[in-house]
DOBA-754278 format. One record per atom (N, C-alpha, C): residue number from 1; residue in one letter; atom name; x, y, z. Coordinates in pm, whole numbers, padded with zeros to 5 digits. Atoms other than C-alpha are relative to their C-alpha. Layout:
(NUM; A; CA; (X; Y; Z));
...
END
This chain:
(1; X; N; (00039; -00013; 00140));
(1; X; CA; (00460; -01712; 01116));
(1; X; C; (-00145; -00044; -00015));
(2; X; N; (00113; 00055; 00018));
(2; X; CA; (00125; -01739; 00972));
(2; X; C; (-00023; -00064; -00092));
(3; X; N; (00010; 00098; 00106));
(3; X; CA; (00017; -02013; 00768));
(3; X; C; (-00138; 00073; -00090));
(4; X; N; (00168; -00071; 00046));
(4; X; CA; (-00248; -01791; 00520));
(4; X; C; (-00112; -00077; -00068));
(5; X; N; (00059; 00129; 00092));
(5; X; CA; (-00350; -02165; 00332));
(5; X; C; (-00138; -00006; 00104));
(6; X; N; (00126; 00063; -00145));
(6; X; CA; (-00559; -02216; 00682));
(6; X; C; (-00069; 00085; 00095));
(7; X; N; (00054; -00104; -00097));
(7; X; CA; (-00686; -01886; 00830));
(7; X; C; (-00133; -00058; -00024));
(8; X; N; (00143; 00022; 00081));
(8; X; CA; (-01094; -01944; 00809));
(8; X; C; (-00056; 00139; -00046));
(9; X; N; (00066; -00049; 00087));
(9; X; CA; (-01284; -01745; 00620));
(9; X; C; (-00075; 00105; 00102));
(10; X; N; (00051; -00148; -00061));
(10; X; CA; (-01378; -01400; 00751));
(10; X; C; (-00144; 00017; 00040));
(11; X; N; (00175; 00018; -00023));
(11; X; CA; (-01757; -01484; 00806));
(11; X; C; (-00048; -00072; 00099));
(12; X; N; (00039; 00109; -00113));
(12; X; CA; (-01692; -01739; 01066));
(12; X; C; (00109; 00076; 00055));
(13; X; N; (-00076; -00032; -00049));
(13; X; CA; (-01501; -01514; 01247));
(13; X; C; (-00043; 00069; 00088));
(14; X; N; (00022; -00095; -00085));
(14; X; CA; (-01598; -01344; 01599));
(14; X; C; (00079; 00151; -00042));
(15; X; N; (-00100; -00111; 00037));
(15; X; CA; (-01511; -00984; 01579));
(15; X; C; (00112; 00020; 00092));
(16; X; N; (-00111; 00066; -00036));
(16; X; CA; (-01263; -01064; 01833));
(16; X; C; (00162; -00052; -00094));
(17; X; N; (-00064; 00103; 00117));
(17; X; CA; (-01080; -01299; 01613));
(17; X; C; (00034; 00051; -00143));
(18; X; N; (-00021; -00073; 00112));
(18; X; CA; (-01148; -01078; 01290));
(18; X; C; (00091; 00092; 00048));
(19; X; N; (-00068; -00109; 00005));
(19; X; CA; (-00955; -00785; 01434));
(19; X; C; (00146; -00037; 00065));
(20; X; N; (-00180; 00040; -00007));
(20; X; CA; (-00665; -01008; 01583));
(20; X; C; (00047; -00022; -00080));
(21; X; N; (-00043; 00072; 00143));
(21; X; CA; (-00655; -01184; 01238));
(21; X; C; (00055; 00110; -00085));
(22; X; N; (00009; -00096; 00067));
(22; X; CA; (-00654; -00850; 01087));
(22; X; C; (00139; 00086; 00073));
(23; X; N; (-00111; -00082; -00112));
(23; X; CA; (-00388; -00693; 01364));
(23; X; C; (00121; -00105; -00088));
(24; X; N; (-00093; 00116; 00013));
(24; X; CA; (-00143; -01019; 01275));
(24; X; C; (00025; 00030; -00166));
(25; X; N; (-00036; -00073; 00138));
(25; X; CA; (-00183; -00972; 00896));
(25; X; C; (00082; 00114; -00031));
(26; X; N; (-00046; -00131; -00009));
(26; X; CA; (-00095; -00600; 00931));
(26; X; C; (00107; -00015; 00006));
(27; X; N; (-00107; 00028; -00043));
(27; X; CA; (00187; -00671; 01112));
(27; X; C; (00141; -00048; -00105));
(28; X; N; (-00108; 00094; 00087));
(28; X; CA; (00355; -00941; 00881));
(28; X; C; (-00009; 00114; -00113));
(29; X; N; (-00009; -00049; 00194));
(29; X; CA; (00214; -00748; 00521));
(29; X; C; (00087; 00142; 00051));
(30; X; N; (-00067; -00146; -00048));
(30; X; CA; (00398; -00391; 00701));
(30; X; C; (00164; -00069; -00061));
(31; X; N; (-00083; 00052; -00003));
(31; X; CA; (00714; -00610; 00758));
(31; X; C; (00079; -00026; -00102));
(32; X; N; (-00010; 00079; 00172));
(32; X; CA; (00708; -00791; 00377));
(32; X; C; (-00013; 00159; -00085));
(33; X; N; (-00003; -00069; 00155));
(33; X; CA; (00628; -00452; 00210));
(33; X; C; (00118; 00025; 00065));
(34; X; N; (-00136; -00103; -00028));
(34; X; CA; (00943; -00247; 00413));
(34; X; C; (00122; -00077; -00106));
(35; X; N; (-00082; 00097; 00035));
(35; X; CA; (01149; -00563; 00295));
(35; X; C; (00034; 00016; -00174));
(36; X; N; (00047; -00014; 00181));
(36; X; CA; (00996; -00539; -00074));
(36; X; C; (00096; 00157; -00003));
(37; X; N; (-00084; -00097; 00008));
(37; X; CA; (01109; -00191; -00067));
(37; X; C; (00149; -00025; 00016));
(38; X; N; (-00141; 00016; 00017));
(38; X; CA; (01452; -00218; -00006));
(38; X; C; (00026; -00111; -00059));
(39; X; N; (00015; 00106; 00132));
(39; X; CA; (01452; -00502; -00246));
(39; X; C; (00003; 00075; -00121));
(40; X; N; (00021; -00086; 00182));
(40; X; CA; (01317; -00248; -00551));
(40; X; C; (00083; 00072; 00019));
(41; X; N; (-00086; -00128; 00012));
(41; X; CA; (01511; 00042; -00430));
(41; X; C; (00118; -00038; -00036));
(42; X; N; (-00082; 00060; 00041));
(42; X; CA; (01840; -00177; -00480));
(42; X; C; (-00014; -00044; -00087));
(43; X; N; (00016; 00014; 00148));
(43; X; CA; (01716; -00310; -00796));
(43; X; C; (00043; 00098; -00112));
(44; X; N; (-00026; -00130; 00079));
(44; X; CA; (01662; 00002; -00906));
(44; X; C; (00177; 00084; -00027));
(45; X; N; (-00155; -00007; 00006));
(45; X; CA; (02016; 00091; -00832));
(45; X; C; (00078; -00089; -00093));
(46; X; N; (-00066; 00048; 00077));
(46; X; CA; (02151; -00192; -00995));
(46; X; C; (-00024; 00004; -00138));
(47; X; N; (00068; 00045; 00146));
(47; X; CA; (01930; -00192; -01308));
(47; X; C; (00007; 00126; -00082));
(48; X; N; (-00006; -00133; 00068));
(48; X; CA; (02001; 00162; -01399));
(48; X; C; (00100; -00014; -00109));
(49; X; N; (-00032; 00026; 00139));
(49; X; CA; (02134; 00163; -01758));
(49; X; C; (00013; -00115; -00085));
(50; X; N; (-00031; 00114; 00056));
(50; X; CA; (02113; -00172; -01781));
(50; X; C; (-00126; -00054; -00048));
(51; X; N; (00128; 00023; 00018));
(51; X; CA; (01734; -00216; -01785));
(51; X; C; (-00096; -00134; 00085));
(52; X; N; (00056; 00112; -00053));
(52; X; CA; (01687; -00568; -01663));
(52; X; C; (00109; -00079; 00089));
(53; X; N; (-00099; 00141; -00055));
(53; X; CA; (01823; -00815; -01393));
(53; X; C; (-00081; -00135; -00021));
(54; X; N; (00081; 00082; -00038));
(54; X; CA; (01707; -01162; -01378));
(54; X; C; (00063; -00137; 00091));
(55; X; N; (-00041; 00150; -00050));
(55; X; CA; (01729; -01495; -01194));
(55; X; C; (-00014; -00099; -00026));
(56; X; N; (-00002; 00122; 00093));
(56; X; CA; (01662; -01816; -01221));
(56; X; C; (-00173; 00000; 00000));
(57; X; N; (00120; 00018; 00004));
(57; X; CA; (01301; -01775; -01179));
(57; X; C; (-00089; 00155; -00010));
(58; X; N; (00034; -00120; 00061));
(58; X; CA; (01217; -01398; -01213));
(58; X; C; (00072; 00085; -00086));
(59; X; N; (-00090; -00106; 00022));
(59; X; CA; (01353; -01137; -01436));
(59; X; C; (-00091; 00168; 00057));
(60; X; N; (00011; -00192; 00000));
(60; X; CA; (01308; -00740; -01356));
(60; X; C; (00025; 00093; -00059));
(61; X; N; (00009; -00120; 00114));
(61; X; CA; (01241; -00456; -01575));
(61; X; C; (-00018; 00096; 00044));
(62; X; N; (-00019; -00149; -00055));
(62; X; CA; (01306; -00115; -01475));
(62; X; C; (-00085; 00098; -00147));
(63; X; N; (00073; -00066; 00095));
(63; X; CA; (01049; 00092; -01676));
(63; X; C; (-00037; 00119; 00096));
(64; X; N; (-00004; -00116; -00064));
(64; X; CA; (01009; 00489; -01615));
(64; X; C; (-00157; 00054; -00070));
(65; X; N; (00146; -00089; 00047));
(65; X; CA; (00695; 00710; -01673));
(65; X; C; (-00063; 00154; 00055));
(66; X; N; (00041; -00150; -00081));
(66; X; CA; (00539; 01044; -01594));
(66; X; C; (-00100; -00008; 00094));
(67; X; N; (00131; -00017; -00093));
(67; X; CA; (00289; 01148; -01356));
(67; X; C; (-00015; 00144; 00009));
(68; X; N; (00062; -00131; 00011));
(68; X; CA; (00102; 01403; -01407));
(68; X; C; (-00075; 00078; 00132));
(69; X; N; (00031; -00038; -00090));
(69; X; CA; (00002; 01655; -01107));
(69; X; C; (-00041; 00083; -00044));
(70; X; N; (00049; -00133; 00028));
(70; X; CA; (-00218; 01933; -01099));
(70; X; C; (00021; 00085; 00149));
(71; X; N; (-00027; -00143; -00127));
(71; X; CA; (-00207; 02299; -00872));
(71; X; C; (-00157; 00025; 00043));
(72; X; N; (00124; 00031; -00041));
(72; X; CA; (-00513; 02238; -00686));
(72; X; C; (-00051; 00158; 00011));
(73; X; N; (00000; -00130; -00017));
(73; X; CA; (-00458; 02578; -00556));
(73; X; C; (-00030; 00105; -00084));
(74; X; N; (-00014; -00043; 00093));
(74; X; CA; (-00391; 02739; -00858));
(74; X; C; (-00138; 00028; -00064));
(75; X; N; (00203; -00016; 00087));
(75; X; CA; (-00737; 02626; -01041));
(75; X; C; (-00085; 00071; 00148));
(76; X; N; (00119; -00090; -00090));
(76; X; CA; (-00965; 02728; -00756));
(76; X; C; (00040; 00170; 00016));
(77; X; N; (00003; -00145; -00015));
(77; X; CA; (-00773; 03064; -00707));
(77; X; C; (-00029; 00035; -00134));
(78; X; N; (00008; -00065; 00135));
(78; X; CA; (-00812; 03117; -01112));
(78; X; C; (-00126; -00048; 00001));
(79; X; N; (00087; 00035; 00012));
(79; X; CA; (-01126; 02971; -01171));
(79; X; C; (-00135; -00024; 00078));
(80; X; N; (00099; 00017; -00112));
(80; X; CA; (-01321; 02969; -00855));
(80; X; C; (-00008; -00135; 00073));
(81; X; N; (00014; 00143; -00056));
(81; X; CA; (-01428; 02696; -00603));
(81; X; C; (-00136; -00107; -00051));
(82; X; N; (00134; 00069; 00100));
(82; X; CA; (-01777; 02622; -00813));
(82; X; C; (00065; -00059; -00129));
(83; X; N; (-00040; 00083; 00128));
(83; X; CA; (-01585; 02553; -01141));
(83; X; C; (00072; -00118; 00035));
(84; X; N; (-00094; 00124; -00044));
(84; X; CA; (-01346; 02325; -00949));
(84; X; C; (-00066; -00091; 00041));
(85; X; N; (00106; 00068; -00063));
(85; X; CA; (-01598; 02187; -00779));
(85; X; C; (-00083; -00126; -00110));
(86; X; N; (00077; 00030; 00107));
(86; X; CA; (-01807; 02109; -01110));
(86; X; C; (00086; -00119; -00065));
(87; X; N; (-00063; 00054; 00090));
(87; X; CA; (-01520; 01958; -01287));
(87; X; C; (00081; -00072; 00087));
(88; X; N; (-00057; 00095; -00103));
(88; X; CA; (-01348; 01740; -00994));
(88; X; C; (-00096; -00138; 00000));
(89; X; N; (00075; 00133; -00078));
(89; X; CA; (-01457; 01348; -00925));
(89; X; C; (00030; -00023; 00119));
(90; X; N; (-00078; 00052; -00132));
(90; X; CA; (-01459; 01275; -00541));
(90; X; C; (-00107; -00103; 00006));
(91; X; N; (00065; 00132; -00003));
(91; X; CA; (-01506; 00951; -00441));
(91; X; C; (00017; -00022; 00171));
(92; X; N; (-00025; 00041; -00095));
(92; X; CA; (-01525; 00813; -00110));
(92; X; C; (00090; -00163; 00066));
(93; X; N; (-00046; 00087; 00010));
(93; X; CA; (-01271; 00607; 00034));
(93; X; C; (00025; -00032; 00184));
(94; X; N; (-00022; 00039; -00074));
(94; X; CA; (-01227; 00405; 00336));
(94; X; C; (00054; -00098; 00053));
(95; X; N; (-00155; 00067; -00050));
(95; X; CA; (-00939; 00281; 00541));
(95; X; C; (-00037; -00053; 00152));
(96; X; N; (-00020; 00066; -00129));
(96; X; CA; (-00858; 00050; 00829));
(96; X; C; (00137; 00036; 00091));
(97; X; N; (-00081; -00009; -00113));
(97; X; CA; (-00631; 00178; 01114));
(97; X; C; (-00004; -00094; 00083));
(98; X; N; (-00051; 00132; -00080));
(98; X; CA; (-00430; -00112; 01247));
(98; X; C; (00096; 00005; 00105));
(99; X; N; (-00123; -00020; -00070));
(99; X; CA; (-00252; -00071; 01524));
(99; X; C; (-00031; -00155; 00134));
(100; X; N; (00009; 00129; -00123));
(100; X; CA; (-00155; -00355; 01859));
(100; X; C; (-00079; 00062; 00079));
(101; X; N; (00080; -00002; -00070));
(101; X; CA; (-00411; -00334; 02110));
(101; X; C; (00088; 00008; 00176));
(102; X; N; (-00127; 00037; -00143));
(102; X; CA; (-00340; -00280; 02506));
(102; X; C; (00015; -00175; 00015));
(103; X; N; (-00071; 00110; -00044));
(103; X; CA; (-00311; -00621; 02565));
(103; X; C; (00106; -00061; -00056));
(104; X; N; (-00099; -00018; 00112));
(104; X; CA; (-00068; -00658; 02290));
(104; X; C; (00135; 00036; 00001));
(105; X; N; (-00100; -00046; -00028));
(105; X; CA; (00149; -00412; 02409));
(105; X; C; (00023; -00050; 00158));
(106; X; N; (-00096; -00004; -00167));
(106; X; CA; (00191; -00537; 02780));
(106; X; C; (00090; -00150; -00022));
(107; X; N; (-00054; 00143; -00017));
(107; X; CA; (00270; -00912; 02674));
(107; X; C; (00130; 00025; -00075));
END
């Protein structure tokens, strides 16, 4: 287990050290969300018509909502790839691929 009160501070960290720290994190937060999930998804099960469960220290509220999708396809074949173009925000986003390292996997 990792104690996260006492990791140091990402600045004093060889990159070594940053990307094991970062491998180890991964690992556990993967673990904790799968967990979380099947946690809500059973919530969700139980809380259906009922709205809320609670305990002695949290309650849970099952609240629903839409989401709106668009036909990406659709507009550019009707409208062209310049109007779509014009009227789209892209932003740039960038991600960390975490995976165990060879030495990782032989120990």
């Amino acid at each position: 287990m990792i104690d996260i009160n006492n990791l140091p501070a990402a600045a004093n960290l060889s990159d070594a050290e940053l990307a094991d720290n970062i491998g180890r994190l991964d690992f556990f937060a993967n673990a904790i969300d799968d967990k979380l999930k099947a946690y809500k998804d059973a919530a969700k099960v139980r809380i259906n018509g009922v709205g809320k469960i609670s305990g002695n220290s949290y309650d849970i509220v099952v609240r629903s909502d839409v989401a709106w999708t668009i036909n990406t396809k659709l507009l550019k074949d009707t409208y062209g790839e310049a109007w779509y173009t014009k009227h789209s925000k892209q932003s740039v986003r960038v991600t960390l691929n975490v995976k165990p390292n060879k030495a990782l996997a032989v120990a």
